[in-house]
C-alpha positions as CSV (number, residue, x, y, z in Angstrom):
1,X,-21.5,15.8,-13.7
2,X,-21.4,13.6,-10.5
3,X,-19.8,10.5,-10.4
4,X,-19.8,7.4,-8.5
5,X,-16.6,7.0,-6.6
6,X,-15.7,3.7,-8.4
7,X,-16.7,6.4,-11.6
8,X,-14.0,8.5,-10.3
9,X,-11.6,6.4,-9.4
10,X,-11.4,4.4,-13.1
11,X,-11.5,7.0,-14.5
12,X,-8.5,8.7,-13.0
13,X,-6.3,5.7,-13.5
14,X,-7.4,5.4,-17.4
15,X,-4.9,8.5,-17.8
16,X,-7.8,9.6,-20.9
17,X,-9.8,12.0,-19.3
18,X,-10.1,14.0,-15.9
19,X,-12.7,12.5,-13.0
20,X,-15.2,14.9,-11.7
21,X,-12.9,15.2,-8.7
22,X,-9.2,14.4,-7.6
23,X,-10.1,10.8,-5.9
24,X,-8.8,10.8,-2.7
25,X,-6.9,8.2,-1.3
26,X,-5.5,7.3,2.3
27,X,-4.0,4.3,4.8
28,X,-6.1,6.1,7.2
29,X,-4.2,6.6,10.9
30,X,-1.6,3.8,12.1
31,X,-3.5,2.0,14.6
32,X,-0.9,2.7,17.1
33,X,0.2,6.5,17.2
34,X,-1.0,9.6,18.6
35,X,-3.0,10.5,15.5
36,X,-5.4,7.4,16.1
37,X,-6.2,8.6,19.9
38,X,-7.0,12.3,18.4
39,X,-9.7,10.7,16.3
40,X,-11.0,8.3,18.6
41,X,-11.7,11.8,20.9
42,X,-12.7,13.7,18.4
43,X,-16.1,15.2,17.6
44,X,-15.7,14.7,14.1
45,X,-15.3,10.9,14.9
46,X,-18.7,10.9,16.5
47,X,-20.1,12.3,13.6
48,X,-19.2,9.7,11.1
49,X,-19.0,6.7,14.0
50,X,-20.7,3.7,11.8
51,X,-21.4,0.8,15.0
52,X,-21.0,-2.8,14.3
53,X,-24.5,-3.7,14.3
54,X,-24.9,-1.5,11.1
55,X,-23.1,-4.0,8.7
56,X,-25.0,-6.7,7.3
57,X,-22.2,-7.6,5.1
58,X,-19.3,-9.6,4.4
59,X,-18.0,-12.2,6.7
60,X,-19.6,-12.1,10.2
61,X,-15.5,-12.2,11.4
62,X,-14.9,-9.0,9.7
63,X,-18.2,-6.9,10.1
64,X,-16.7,-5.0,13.6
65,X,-13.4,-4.4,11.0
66,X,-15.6,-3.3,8.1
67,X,-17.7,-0.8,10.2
68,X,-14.2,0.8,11.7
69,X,-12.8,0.7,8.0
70,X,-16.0,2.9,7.0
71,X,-15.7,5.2,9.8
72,X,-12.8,6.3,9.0
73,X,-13.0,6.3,5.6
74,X,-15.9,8.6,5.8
75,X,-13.9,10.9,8.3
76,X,-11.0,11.4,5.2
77,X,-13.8,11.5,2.4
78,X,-12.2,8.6,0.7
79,X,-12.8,7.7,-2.8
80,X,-10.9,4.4,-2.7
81,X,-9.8,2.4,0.2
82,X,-7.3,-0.9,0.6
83,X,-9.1,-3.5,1.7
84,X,-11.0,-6.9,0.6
85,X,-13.2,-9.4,2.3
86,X,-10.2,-13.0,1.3
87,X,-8.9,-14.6,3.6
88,X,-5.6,-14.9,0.7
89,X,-3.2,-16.8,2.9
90,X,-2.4,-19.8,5.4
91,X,-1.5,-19.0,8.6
92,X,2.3,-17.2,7.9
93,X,3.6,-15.9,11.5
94,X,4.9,-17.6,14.0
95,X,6.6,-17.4,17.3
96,X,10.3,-17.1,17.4
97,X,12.6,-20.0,18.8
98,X,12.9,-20.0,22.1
99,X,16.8,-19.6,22.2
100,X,16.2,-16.3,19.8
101,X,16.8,-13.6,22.5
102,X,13.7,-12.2,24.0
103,X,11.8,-14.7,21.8
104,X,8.3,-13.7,23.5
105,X,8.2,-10.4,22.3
106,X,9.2,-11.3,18.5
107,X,7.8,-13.1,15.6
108,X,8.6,-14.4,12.5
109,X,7.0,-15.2,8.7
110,X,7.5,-18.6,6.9
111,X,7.0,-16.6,3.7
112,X,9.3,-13.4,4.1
113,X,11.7,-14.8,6.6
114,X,11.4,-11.2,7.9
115,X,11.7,-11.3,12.0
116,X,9.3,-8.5,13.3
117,X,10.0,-7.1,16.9
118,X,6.9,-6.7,18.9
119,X,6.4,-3.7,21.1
120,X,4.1,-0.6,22.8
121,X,4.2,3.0,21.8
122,X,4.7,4.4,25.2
123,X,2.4,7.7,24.8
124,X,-0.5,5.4,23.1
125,X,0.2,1.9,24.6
126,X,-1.1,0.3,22.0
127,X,0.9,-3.0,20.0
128,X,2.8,-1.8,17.2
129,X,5.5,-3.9,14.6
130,X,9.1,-3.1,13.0
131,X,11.5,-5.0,11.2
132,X,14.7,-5.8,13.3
133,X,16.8,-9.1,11.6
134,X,16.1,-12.1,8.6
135,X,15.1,-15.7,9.2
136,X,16.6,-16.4,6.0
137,X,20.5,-16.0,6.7
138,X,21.5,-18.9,5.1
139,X,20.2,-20.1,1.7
140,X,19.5,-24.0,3.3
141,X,17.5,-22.5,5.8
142,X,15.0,-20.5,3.4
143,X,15.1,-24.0,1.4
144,X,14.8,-25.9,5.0
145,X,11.7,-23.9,6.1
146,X,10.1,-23.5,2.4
147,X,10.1,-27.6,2.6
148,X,8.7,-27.8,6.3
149,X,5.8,-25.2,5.6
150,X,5.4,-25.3,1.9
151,X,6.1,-22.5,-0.9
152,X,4.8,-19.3,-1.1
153,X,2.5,-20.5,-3.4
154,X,1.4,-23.4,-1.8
155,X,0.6,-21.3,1.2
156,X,-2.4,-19.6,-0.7
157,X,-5.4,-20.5,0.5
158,X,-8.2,-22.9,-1.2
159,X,-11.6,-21.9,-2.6
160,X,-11.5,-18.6,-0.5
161,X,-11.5,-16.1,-3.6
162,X,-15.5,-15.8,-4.0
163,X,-16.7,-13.6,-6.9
164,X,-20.4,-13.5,-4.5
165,X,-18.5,-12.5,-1.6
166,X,-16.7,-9.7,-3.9
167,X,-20.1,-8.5,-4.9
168,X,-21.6,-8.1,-1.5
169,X,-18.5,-6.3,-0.5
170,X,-18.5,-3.4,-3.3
171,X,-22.1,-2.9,-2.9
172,X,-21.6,-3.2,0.9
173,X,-19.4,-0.4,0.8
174,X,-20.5,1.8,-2.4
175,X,-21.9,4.0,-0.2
176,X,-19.1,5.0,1.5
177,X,-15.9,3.5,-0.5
178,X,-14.6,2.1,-3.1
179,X,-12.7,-1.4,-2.5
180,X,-9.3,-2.8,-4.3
181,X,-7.9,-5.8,-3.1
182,X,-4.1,-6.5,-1.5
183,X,-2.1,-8.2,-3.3
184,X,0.0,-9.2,0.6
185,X,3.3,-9.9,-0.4
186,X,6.1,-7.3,-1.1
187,X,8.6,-9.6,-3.1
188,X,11.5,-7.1,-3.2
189,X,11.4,-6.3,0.6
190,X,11.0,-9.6,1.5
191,X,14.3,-10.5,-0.7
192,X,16.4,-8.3,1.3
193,X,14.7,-8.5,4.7
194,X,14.3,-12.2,5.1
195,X,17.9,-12.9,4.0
196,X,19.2,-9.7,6.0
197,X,20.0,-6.5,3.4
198,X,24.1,-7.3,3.5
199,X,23.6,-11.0,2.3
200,X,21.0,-10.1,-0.1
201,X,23.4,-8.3,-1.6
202,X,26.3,-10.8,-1.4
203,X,23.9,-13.4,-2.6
204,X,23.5,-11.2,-6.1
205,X,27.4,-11.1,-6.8
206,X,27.9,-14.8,-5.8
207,X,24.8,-16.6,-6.6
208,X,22.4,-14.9,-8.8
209,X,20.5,-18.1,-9.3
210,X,19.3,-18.6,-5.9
211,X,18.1,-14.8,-6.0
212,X,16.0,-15.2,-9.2
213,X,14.4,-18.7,-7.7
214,X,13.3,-16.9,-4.6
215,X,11.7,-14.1,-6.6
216,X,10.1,-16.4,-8.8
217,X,8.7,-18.1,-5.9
218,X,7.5,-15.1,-5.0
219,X,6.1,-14.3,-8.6
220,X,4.1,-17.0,-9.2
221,X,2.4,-16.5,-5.8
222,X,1.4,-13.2,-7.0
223,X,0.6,-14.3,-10.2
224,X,-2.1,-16.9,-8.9
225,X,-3.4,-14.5,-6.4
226,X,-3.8,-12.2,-9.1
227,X,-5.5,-14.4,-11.1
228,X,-8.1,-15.8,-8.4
229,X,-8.7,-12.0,-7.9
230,X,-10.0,-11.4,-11.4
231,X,-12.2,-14.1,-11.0
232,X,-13.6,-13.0,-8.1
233,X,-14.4,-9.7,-10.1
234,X,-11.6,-7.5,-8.7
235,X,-10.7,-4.8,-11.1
236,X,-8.1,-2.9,-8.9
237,X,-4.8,-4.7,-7.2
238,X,-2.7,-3.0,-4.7
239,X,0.7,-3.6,-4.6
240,X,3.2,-2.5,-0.7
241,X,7.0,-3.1,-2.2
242,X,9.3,0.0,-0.8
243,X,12.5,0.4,-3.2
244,X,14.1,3.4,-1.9
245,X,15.8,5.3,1.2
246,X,16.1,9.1,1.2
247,X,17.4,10.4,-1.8
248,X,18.3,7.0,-3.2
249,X,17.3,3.6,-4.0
250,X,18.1,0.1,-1.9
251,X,19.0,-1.7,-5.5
252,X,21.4,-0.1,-8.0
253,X,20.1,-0.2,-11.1
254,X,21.9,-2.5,-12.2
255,X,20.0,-4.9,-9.6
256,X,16.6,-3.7,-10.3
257,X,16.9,-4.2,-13.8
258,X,18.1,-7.6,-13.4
259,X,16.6,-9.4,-9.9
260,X,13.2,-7.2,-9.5
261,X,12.0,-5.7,-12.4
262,X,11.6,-8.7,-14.7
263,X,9.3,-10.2,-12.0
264,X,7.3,-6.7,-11.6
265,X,6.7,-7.0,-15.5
266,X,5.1,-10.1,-14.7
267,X,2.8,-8.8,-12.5
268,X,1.9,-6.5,-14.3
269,X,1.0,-7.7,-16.8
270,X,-0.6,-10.5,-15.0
271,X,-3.3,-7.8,-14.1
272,X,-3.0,-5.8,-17.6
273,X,-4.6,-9.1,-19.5
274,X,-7.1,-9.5,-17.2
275,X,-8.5,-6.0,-17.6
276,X,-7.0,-4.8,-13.9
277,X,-5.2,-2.0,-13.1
278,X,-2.3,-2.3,-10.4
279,X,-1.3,0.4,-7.9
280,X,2.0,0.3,-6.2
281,X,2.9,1.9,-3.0
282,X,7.0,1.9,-2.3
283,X,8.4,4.7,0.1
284,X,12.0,6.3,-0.5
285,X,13.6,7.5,-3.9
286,X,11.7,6.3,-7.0
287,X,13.4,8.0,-10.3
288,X,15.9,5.5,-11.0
289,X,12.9,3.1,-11.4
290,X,10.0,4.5,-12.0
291,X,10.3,5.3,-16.0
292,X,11.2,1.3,-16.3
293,X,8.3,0.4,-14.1
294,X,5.8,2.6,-15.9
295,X,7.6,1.0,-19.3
296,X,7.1,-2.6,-17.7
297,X,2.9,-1.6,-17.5
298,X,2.3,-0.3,-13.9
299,X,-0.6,1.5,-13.5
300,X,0.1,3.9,-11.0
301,X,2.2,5.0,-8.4
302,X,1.3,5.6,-4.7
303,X,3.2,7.7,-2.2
304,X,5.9,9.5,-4.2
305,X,7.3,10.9,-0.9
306,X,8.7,14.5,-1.2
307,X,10.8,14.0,1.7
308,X,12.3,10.9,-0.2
309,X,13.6,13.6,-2.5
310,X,11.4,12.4,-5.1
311,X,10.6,15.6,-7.6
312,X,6.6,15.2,-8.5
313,X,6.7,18.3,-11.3
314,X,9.7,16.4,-13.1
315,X,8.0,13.1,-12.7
316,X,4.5,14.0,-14.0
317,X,6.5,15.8,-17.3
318,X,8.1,13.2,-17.7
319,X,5.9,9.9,-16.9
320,X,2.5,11.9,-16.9
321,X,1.3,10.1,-20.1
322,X,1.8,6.5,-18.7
323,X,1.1,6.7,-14.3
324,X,-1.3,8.3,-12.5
325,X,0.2,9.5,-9.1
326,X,-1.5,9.0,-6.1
327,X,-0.5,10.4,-2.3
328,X,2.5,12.9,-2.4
329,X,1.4,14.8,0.3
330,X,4.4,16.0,2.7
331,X,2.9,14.2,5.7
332,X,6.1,14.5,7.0
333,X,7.4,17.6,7.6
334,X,4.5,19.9,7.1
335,X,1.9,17.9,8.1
336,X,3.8,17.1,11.7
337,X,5.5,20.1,12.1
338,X,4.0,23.3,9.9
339,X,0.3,25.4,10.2
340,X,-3.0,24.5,9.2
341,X,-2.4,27.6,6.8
342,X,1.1,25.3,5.8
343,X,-1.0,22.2,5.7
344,X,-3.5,24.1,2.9
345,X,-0.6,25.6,0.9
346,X,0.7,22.0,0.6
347,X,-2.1,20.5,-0.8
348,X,-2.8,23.2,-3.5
349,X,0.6,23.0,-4.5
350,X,0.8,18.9,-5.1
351,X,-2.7,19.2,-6.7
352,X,-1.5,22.2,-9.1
353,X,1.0,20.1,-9.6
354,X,-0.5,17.0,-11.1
355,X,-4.2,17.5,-10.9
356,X,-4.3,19.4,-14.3
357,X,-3.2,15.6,-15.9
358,X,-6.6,14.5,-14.6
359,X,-4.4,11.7,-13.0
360,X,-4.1,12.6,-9.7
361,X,-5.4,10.7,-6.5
362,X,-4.0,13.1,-3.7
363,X,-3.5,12.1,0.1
364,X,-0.6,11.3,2.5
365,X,2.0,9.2,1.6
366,X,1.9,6.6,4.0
367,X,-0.2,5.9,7.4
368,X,-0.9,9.0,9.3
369,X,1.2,9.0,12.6
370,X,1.0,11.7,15.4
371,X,0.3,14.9,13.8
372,X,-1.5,17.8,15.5
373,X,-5.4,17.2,15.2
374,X,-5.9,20.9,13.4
375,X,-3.4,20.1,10.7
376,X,-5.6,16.9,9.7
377,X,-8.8,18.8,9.9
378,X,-6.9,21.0,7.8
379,X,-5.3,18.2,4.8
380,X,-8.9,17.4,5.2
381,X,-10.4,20.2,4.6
382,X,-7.8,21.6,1.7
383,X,-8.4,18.5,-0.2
384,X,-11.8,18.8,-0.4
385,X,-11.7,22.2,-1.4
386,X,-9.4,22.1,-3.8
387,X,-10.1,18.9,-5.6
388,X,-13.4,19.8,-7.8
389,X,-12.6,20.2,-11.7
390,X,-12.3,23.1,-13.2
391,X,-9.5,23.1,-10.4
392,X,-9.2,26.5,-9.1
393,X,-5.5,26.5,-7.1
């Protein structure tokens, strides 16, 4: 039995019966580390390089993205990839004031309120992003700039969700890949990033109310973009929200339960009634959350970092029967720092693991950063080794 990777990729989310294979699933390299330049100077790379002029597909804007997209998909022998042809949103970043200090080199988002610092990665030089304040440190300036530049969901954008366009994408890319389509908003970070994390957390002891009117701001956002995606066709929603540090979460429970997991149910089940399954990627500690989340109807979660402290063995007894667990890789610590030999041990022990549920889509956790260029060859080369059913780890 062979299937189609969109075969294989249902069927490991349906949680009712094992794939052919363990789909595999990655964010590919981070466009600005070390890792990237490996690949671009890499043999392999020439041997999967897919040029431009080789996509007739999707918009004519994105053909030069879609043809890198496949490349590199193809090098990882991806089952499943994160991407979709929408344009979703209205322009959202902006320049920063010019009396923020060194305004030139930051930005900020009139959705988020999150201020991102912009900068080079000295070994690489190329443009990378982080996170260094909130826009929103006042609750009349999120209301001041929400009435200048218009709700989150006013900011979606008009007649761009195209159920043709899906179509010629997926086919486009059934060769290679199998699409799902971002759902580009994570509501809980953007809570406590666009406010600042200390007044996020002020704001839920003194006003509650103006924390559950951002977040349903943010919900119904989602909620529409969810449902312009089912009409489109989409079947598969991805979801970027971290919840957790190292060994802990950034809400207590008592937070989650009450300001972000009521508007996660929504979602949910937004995508639930429309036949859809949802993937969620968070980084950091997960199992003060996870068994309400998979209770609230998530579909599956992605990353499930071990260096977060997150146990996968207890969570897949445990939650086994409801998500399908996808990354987990240590991508880390043995990926950055161990053998090729480590690299291979790693993989059979995640996929021992959790591949015998037949609900396991194994990878690294997050983007791939700077590690040496045997280990990948080797995560590569483990994975697909090791991923065939019968599995034999």
């Amino acid at each position: 039995m062979t299937l189609s990777k969109r075969e294989r990729v249902i069927r490991f989310l349906e949680l009712d019966d094992e794939p052919d294979k363990c789909p595999i699933f990655t964010f590919g390299f981070e466009v600005s580390g070390w890792g990237m330049e490996q690949y671009y100077a890499s043999e392999e790379y020439k041997k999967v390089l897919v040029e431009q002029e080789e996509i007739n597909f999707g918009p004519e804007r994105f053909r030069r993205r879609i043809a890198w997209l496949i490349t590199q998909m193809k090098f990882w022998h991806a089952d499943l990839v994160l991407s979709d042809p929408f344009k979703k949103f209205k322009r959202n970043i902006y320049p920063m004031p010019d009396d923020y200090p060194n305004a030139e080199n930051h930005n900020w988002n009139c959705i988020s309120g999150r201020i991102m610092s912009v900068g080079k990665n000295p070994k690489t030089g190329r443009t990378h992003e982080w996170y260094v304040d909130g826009f929103f440190k006042t609750k009349e300036k999120l209301h001041e700039v929400w009435d200048e530049y218009g709700k989150p969901i006013d900011r979606i954008t008009e007649g761009g969700f195209s159920p043709k366009l899906w179509q010629e994408y997926v086919d486009g890319l059934s060769p290679y890949v199998y699409p799902m389509a971002n759902l580009s908003m994570a509501m809980s970070e953007y809570l406590c990033e666009g406010h600042t994390h200390g007044y996020a957390m002020k704001l839920m002891r003194k006003d509650p109310k103006h924390m559950h009117y951002v977040m349903n701001e943010y919900t119904k956002a989602m909620e529409e973009t969810i449902k312009k995606l089912a009409e489109a066709g989409v079947d598969i929603v991805f979801f970027l929200d971290d919840l957790g540090y190292r060994g802990r979460g950034i809400w207590s429970p008592k937070n989650f339960k009450e300001f972000v997991l009521p508007y996660y149910k929504r979602l949910y089940q937004a995508a639930r009634k429309r036949g859809m399954f949802m993937i969620q990627h968070s980084c950091g500690y997960l199992h003060d959350y996870l068994p309400l989340m998979a209770d609230a109807g998530l579909n599956c979660i992605q990353a499930v970092q071990p260096t977060a402290e997150n146990d996968l063995a207890y969570l897949v007894e445990t939650l086994g029967d409801k998500l399908a667990f996808m990354g987990c890789l240590d991508d880390t610590r043995v990926l950055k720092f161990g053998t090729p030999k480590d690299v291979e041990e790693d993989v059979k022990k995640y996929i021992r693991i959790a591949g015998p549920t037949g609900n396991f889509c194994p990878g690294p956790t997050n983007t791939v950063l700077d590690p040496p260029w045997e280990n990948v060859l080797a995560t590569i080369s483990a994975l697909e080794k090791y991923r065939s059913y019968p599995l034999k780890v």
